[in-house]
LUMFI-427275 format. One line per field, with one value per residue (C-alpha): residue number from 0; residue in one letter; x, y, z. Coordinates in nm, 4 decimals, m for minus. Layout:
i = c(NUM|...)
aa = c(A|...)
x = c(X|...)
y = c(Y|...)
z = c(Z|...)
END
This chain:
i = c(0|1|2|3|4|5|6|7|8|9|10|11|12|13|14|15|16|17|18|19|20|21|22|23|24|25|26|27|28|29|30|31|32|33|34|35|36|37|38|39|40|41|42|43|44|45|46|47|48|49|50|51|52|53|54|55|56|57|58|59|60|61|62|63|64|65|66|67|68|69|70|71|72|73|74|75|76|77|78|79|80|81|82|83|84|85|86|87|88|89|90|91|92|93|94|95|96|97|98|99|100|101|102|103|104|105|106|107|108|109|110|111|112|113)
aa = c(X|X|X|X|X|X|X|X|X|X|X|X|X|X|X|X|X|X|X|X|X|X|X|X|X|X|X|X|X|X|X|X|X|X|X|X|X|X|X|X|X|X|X|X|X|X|X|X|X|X|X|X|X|X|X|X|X|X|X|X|X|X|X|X|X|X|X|X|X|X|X|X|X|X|X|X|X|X|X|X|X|X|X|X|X|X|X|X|X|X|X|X|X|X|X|X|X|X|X|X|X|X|X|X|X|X|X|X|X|X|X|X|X|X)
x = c(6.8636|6.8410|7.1492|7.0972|7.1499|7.2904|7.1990|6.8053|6.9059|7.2247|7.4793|7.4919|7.1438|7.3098|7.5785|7.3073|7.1598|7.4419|7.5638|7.2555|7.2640|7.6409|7.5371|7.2288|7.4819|7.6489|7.3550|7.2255|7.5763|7.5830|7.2038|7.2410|7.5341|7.6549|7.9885|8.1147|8.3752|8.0562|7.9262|8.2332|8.2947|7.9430|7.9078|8.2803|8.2441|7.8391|7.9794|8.2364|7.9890|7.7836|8.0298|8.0934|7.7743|7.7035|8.0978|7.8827|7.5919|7.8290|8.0866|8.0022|8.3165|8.4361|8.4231|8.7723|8.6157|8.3078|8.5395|8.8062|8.5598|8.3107|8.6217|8.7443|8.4357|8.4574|8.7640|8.6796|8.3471|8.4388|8.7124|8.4924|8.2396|8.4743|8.5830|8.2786|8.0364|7.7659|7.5362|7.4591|7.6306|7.9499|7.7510|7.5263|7.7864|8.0098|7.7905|7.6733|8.0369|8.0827|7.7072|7.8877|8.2094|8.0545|7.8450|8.0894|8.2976|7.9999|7.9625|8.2998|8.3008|7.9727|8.0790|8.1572|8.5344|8.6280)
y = c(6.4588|6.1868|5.9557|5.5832|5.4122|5.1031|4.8322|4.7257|4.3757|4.3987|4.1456|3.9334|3.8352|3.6691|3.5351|3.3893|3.2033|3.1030|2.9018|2.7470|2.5862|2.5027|2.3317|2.1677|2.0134|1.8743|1.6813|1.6155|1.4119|1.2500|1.1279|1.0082|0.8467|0.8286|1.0447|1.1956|1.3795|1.5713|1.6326|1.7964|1.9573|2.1094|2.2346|2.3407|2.5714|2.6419|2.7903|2.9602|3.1392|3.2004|3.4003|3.5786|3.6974|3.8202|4.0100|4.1738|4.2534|4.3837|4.6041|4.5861|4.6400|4.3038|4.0610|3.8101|3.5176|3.5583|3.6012|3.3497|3.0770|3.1155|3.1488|2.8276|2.6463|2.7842|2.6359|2.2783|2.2565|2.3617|2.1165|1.8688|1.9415|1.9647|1.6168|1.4651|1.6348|1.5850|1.9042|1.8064|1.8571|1.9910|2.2233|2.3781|2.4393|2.5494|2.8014|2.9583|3.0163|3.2007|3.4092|3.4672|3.5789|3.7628|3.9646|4.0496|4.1819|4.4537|4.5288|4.6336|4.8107|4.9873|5.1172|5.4682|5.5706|5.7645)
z = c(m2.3069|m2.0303|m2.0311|m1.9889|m1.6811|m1.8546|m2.0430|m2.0272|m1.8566|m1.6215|m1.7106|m1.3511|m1.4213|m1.7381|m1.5337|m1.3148|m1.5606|m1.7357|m1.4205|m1.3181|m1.6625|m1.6072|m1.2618|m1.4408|m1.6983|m1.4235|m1.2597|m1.5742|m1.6876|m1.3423|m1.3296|m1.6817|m1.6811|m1.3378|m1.4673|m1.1334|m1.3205|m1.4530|m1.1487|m1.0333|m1.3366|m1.3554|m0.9836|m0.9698|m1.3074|m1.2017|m0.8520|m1.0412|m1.2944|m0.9961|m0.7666|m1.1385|m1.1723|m0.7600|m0.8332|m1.1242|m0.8952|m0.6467|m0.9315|m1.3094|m1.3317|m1.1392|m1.5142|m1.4203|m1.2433|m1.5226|m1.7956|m1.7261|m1.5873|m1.9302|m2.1703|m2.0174|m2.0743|m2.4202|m2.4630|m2.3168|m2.4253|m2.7602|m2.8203|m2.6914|m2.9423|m3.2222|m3.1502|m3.0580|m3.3545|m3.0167|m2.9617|m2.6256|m2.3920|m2.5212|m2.7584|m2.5589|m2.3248|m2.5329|m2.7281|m2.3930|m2.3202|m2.5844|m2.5484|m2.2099|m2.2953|m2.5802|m2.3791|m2.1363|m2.4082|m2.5407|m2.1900|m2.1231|m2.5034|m2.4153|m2.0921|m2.0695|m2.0498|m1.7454)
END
């Protein structure tokens, strides 16, 4: 019996998406409204994910900088959301977060113990 190699899509590609649409949000709130704190917000967290998800590429095992940046999103995004009732952005954002750090978590359950 052939074992698998791991899961059918790695998890930096993921990660790679998950912080281009963290970026996006950032433009997106700055074009919109103008918000700078947006901006910075969104290309701060976005480079963050990013870095996340080439540490992935590099080690599977590397998840901190994806974990922590994705489950503090969760956290901000969420609140905001809670208090806002507003899907976008805070929602999106928020339920992508926790896609993210949901994912990472099956990863590192799935994993083979050595």
């Amino acid at each position: 019996m052939q074992r698998s190699s791991g899961p059918l899509v790695p998890l930096h590609y993921f990660g790679y998406g998950y912080a281009t649409l963290v970026a996006t949000g950032g433009i997106i709130g700055y074009a919109k409204a103008g918000s700078m704190p947006s901006l910075a917000a969104g290309l701060l967290f976005g480079s963050l994910a990013g870095l996340g998800a080439y540490q992935l590429s590099q080690d599977p095992k590397n998840i901190w900088v994806s974990l922590v940046t994705s489950g503090t999103l969760a956290g901000i995004m969420g609140m905001r959301f809670y208090h806002s009732g507003k899907f976008m952005p805070a929602g999106l954002i928020a339920g992508a977060s926790l896609l993210m750090v949901a994912k990472i978590g099956l990863n590192v359950l799935s994993r083979p113990h050595s």
